[in-house]
C-alpha positions in Angstrom: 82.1 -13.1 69.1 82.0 -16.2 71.4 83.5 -19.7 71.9 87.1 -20.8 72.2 89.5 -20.0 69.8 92.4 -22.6 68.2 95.8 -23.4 69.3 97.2 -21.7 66.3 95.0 -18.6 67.0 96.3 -18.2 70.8 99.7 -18.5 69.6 99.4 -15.3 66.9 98.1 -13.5 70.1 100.7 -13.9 72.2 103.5 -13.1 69.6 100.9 -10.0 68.9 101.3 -9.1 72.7 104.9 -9.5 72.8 105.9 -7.4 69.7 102.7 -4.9 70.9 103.8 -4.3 74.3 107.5 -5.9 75.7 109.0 -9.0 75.2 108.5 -9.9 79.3 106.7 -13.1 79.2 109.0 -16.0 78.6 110.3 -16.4 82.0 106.5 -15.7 83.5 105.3 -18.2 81.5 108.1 -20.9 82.4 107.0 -20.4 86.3 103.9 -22.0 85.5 104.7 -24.8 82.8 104.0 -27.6 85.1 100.3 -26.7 85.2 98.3 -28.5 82.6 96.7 -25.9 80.1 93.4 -27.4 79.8 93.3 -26.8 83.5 90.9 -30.3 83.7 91.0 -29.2 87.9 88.2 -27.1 87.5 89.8 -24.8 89.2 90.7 -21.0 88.5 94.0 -20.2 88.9 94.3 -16.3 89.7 97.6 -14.6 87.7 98.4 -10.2 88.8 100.6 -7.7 88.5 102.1 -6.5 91.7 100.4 -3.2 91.9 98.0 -2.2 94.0 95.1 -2.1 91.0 95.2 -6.4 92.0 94.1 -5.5 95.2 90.3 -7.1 95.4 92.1 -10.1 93.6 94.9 -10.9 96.7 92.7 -9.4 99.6 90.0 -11.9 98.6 92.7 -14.5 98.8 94.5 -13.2 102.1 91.3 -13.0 103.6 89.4 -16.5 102.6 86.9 -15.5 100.1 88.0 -17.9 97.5 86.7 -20.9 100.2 84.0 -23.1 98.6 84.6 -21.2 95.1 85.7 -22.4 91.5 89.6 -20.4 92.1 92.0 -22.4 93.5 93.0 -21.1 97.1 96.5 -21.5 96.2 98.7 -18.9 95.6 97.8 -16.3 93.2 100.4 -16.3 90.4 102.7 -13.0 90.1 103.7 -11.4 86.4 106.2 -8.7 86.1 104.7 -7.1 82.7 101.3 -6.8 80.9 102.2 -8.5 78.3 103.5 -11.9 80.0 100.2 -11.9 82.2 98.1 -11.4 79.1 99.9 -14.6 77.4 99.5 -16.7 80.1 95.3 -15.5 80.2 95.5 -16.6 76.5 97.4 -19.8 76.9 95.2 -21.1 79.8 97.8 -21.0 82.2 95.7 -18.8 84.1 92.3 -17.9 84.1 91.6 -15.2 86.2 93.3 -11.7 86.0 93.0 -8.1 86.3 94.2 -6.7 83.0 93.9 -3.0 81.5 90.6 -2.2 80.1 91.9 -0.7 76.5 94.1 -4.3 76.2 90.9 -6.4 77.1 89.3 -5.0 73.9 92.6 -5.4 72.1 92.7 -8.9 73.1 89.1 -9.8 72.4 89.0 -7.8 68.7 92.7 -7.7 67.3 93.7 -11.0 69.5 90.9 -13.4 69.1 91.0 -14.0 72.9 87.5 -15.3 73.8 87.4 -13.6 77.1 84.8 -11.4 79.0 85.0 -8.8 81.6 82.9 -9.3 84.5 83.2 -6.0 86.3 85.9 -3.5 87.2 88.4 -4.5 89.5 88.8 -1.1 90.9 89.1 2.9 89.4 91.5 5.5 89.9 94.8 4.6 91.2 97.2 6.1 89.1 99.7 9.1 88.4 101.9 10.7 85.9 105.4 10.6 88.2 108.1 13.0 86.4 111.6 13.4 87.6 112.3 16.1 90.2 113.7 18.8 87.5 110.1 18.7 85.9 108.1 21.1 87.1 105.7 21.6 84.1 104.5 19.2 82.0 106.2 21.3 78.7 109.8 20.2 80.1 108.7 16.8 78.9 109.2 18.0 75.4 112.6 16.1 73.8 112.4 13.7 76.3 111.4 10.2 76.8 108.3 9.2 78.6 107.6 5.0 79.8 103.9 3.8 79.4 103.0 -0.1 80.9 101.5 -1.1 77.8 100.2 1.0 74.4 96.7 0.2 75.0 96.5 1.1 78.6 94.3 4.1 80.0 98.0 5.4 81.0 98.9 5.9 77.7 95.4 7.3 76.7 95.1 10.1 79.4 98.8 10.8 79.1 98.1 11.7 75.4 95.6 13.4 76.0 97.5 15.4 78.4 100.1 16.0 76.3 97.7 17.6 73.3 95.8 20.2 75.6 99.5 21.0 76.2 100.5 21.6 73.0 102.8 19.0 73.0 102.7 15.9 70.8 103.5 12.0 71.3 105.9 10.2 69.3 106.7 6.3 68.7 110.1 5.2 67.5 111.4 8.3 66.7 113.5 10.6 68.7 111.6 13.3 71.0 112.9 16.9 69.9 112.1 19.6 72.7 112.4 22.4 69.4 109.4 20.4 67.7 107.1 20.0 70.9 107.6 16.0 71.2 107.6 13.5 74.0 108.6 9.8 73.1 107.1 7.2 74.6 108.5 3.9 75.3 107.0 0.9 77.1 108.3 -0.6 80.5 107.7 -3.0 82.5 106.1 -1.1 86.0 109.2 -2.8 87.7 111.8 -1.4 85.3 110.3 2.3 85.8 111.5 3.9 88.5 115.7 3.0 88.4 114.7 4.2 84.7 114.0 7.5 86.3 116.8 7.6 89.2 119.3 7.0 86.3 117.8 9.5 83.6 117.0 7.4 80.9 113.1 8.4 81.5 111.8 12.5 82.6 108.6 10.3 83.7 106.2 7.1 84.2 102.7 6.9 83.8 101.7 3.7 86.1 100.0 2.2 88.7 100.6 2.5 92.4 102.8 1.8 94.4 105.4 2.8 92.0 104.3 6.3 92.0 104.6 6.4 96.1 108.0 4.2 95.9 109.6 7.5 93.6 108.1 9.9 95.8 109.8 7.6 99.1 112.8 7.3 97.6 113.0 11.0 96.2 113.8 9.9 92.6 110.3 11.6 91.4 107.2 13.2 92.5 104.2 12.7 91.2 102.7 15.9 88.5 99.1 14.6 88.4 97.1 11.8 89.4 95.0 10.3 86.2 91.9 10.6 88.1 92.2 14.5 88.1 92.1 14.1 84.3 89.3 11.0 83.7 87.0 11.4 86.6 86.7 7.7 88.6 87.7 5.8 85.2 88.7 2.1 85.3 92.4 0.9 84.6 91.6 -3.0 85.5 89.2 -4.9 84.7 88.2 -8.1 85.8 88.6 -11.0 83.0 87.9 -14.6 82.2 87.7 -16.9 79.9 84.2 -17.0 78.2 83.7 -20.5 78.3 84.1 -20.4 81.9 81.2 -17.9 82.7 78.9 -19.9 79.5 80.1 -23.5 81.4 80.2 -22.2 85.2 77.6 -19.6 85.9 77.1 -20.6 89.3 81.0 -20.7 90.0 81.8 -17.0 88.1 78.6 -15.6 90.4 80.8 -16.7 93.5 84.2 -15.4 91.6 82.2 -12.1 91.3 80.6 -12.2 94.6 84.3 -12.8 96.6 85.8 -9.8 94.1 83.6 -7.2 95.2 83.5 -8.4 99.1 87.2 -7.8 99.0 86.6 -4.8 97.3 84.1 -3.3 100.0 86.8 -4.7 102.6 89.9 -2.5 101.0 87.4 0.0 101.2 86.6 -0.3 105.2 90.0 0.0 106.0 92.8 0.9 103.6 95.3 0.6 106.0 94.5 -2.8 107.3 94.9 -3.8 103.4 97.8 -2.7 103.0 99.4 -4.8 105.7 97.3 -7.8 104.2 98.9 -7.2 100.9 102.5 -7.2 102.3 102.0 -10.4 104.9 100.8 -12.0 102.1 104.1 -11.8 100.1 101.6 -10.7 97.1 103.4 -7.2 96.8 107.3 -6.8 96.8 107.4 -3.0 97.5 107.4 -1.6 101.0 105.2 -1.4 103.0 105.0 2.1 103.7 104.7 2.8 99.5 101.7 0.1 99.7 100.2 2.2 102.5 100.1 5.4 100.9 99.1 4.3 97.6 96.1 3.3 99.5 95.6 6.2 101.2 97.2 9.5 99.6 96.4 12.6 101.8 94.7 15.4 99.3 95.9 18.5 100.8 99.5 17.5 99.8 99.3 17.5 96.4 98.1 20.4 93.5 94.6 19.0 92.6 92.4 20.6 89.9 89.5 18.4 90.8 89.4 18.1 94.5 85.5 16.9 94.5 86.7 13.6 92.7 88.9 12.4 95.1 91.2 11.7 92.3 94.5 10.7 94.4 92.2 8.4 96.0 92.4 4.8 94.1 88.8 3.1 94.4 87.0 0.1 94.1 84.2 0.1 92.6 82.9 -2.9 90.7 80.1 -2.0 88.0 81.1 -1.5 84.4 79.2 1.6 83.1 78.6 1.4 79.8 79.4 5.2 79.2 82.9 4.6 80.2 83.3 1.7 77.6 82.0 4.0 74.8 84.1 6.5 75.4 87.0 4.6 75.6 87.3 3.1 72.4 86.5 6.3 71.3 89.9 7.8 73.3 91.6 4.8 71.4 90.5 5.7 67.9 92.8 8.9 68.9 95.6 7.2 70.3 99.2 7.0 69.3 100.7 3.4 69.3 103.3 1.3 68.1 101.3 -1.5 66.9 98.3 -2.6 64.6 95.6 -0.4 64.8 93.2 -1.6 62.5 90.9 -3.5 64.1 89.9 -0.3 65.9 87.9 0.4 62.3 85.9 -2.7 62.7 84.5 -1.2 66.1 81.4 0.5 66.5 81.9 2.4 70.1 78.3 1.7 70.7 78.4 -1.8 70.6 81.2 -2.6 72.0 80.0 -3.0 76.0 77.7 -5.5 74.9 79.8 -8.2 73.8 82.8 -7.4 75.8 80.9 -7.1 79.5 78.8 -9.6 81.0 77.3 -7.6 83.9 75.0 -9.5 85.1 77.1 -11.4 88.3 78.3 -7.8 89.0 74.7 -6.5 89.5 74.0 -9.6 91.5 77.0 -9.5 93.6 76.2 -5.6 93.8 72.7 -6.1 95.4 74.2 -9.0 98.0 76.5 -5.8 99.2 74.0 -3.6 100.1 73.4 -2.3 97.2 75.1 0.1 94.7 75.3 3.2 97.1 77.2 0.9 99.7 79.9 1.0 97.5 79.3 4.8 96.7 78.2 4.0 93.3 74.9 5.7 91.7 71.8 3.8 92.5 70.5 3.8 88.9 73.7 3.1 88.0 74.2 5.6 85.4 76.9 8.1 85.0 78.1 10.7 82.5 82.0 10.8 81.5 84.5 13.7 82.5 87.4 14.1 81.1 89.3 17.6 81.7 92.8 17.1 80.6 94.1 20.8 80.9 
C-alpha cells in the first residue's frame, strides 16, 4: 500500500478514530488550524502526547538536534488523547509523531493512512496502576478498568493478563465480579488518575508518568510493569507520512539520525532528561513523577522478571521484525470496541514489510556506535517473550 490517500478518505479516518478510541480531538485540532495542511514549508511539524514514551521526540528538540533538519525547531505540538494526535497525523497538521504501534497498523490497514514507521521511539515504559484496595489482580473482577486507546500494547498485555488469570475482558457491558469480568473503558492518560482517586476506575494501564503521579500522590500503586509481561516490547513508534520519506530521503535520514541521538542521550543520563523535559514546558506533571518514571528503582517493586529490567523504560530504536509478527498476532486475540475486520486481510508475516522502513534506523544505528551502544543485539535479531502469569 503506498501513496497519498484523498480528502474524503482522511476524513472516514478520523471519524473512524474518534468513534474507535475517544472523542478528544476537536479542541487539539483547533490549536493548530492556522497551519496550512499541505504544509508547502517543507517543514515537519512534531505533534506528542505528554508522557514520557515522547521523550527522544522533545529531548531532541530541548537539546538542538532538529538544527539544519527538515522538522521545524519550533515548538513541538501537545495532544491530550491518542485519538486527536492520530487525526491531526491524518489531516497533515502534523507530520511527525510518536503513536502506539497496534494503532499504526490500524491506521495504515482499517484507516487508509499512508504512513510508515521509521523505528521505535523507545520500549518498556509502562504499568498496570490499580487502586490501593487491589491487591491481586482477581479483585479487578466487576470492576472497571481505563485503557489509552483499544489498539494499544496496554490493552493487549492487559488482556492477556487478565486470561492467564482466569478473568475475562468485557466492552460495553457491565463487569460482574460473580462471572470473572473486568470492563474496560478508554481514557484519555490525563483523565486517569482523578478517575482512580474518585472510584470510578479499580485501575489504568498507561504510560509514565501517570503511573509515578498515582504512586506520589497515593491514589494507586503500581501491580506490574508491562515489561515484566512482554519482555523489552515497543509502545511508540516513530511515524510519518510516506510521501515524506519517498520525497525526502535525505531529510527523514536526519529526522531518524536526531531521534536516536536523543535517544542514546536520555539514556546517558535519565535524570538530566527529566529536568530537560520539564524546563521545556513539554511535560505538565511534576517533576519528581518525570524523574522516577525515568528511573524506577527495582528492588522496590515485586518483579517476576528482574533480568529484563522491566520497570526500566528504554530507548531503543530498531524495529525487530519478530515483535511486529507477533503483534498482530496478540491483535487477532484482542477484545475491542470497534471494527475488527481488517485484521482478516493481514498476513502476520507480511506485515513488517510494508509498515517499517528500516533502513534510516540501521543507518542512524551504525552513526551511534553501532547496535550494542544502544544495548541492542549486534545481528539484530531477537526472539519474543511474553509471560503473562
Amino acid at each position: 500500500m503506498s501513496g497519498l490517500v484523498d480528502r474524503r478518505t482522511l476524513l472516514r479516518g478520523a471519524v473512524g478514530l474518534a468513534a474507535a478510541g475517544g472523542l478528544a480531538g476537536i479542541a487539539d485540532l483547533a490549536r493548530t488550524a492556522g497551519t496550512s495542511r499541505a504544509n508547502t514549508s517543507g517543514q515537519l511539524r512534531v505533534g506528542y502526547l505528554p508522557i514520557t514514551d515522547a521523550a527522544p521526540l522533545l529531548v531532541a528538540h530541548r537539546a538542538g538536534l532538529y538544527a539544519g533538519t527538515p522538522v521545524t525547531t519550533a515548538q513541538p505540538v501537545m495532544f491530550r488523547s491518542w485519538s486527536s494526535l492520530a487525526e491531526a497525523f491524518m489531516s497533515r497538521h502534523v507530520d511527525v509523531v510518536h503513536l502506539l504501534m497496534p494503532m499504526a497498523v490500524q491506521l495504515r490497514y482499517s484507516l487508509g493512512g499512508a504512513a510508515r514507521i521509521l523505528g521505535w521511539n523507545h520500549t518498556n515504559g509502562s504499568a498496570l496502576t490499580v487502586a490501593p484496595d487491589v491487591t491481586d489482580l482477581g479483585q479487578l473482577a466487576g470492576r472497571q478498568v481505563a485503557i489509552p486507546f483499544w489498539w494499544s500494547i496496554h490493552n493487549i498485555v492487559l488482556q492477556k493478563m487478565l486470561r492467564a488469570n482466569g478473568l475475562r475482558a468485557v466492552v460495553r457491558s457491565a463487569p460482574s465480579k460473580a462471572a470473572g469480568t473486568v470492563g474496560l473503558v478508554v481514557m484519555s492518560p490525563s483523565d486517569m488518575l482523578p478517575a482512580l482517586a474518585n472510584g470510578a476506575i479499580g485501575g489504568y494501564t498507561v504510560a509514565d508518568p501517570f503511573n509515578a503521579a498515582a504512586e506520589i500522590k497515593g491514589v494507586g500503586r503500581i501491580h506490574r510493569f508491562l515489561g515484566d509481561v512482554w519482555r523489552d516490547h515497543a509502545c511508540c513508534a516513530l511515524l510519518v507520512h510516506e510521501d515524506v520519506v519517498d520525497r525526502n530521503p535525505t531529510g527523514v535520514q536526519q529526522l531518524t539520525d536526531a531521534v536516536t541521538a536523543a535517544q542514546l542521550r536520555i539514556s546517558t543520563d535519565r535524570k538530566q532528561a527529566a529536568e530537560m523535559l520539564k524546563a521545556g514546558n513539554y511535560l505538565p506533571q511534576p517533576l519528581p513523577a518525570i524523574t522516577k518514571a525515568l528511573t524506577y528503582p527495582a528492588d522496590t517493586y515485586p518483579i517476576t522478571h528482574h533480568d529484563w529490567q522491566p520497570q526500566r523504560i528504554g530507548f531503543q530504536p530498531f524495529p525487530f521484525p519478530s515483535f511486529t509478527r507477533a503483534l498482530v498476532e496478540a491483535m487477532q486475540d484482542t477484545e475491542v470496541d470497534g471494527d475488527r475486520r481488517f485484521l482478516s486481510r493481514l498476513d502476520p508475516a507480511t506485515v513488517h514489510t510494508d509498515l517499517v522502513d528500516d533502513r534510516f534506523v540501521r543507518q542512524s544505528l551504525s552513526r551511534g556506535g553501532g547496535p550494542t551502544a544502544f544495548g541492542l543485539p549486534a545481528d539484530l535479531t531477537r526472539t519474543e517473550e511474553v509471560e503473562p502469569t
